[in-house]
C-alpha positions in Angstrom: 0.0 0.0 0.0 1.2 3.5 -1.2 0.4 6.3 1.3 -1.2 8.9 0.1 0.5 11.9 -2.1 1.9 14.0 0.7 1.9 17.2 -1.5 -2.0 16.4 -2.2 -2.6 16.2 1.5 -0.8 19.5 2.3 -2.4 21.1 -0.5 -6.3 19.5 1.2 -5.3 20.6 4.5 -4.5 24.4 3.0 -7.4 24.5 1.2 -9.3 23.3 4.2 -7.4 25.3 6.6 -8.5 28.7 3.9 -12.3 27.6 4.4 -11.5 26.8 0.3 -14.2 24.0 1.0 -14.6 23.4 -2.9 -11.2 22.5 -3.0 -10.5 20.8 0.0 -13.2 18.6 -1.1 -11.8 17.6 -4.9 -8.2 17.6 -3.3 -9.6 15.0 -0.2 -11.8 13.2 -2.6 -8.8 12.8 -5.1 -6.6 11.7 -2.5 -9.1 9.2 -0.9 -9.6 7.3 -4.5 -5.8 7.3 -4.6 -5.4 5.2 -1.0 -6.9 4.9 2.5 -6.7 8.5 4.5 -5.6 8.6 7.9 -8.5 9.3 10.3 -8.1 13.6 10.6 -7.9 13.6 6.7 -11.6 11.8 6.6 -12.7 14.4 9.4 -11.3 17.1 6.7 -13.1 15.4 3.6 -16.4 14.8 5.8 -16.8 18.2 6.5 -16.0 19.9 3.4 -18.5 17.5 1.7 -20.9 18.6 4.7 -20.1 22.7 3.9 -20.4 21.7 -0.2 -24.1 19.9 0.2 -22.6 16.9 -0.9 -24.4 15.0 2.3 -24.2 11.4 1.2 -20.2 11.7 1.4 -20.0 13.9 3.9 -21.5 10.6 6.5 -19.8 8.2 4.8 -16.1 10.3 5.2 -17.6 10.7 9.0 -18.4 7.2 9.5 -14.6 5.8 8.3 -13.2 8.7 10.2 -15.1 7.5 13.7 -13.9 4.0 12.9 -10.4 4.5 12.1 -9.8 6.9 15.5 
């Protein structure tokens, strides 16, 4: 297993950190498809799919994030 792109993750957690929730969410959602993401980053993705009305993926980020803490 690769972990995921390091640069992609910094770039997500700018984005996120910049209320850039568009962005944070495509970043997130590209890194997710690319490998599993440690339990802050699905916090991250879950609530800039919650803040982009994209609800289905915003409880599923949340539900892996609960499990994986």
């Amino acid at each position: 297993m690769v972990p995921p792109d390091r640069d992609l993750l910094e770039s997500a957690s700018a984005a996120a950190r910049r209320r850039a929730w568009g962005e944070a969410f495509a970043l997130l959602t590209k890194a997710d498809a690319a490998d599993e993401l440690a339990a802050s980053d699905l916090e991250a993705l879950g609530e800039a799919a919650w803040t982009t009305s994209h609800y289905p993926e915003a409880f599923i980020a949340r539900e892996r994030a609960y499990a994986a803490y």
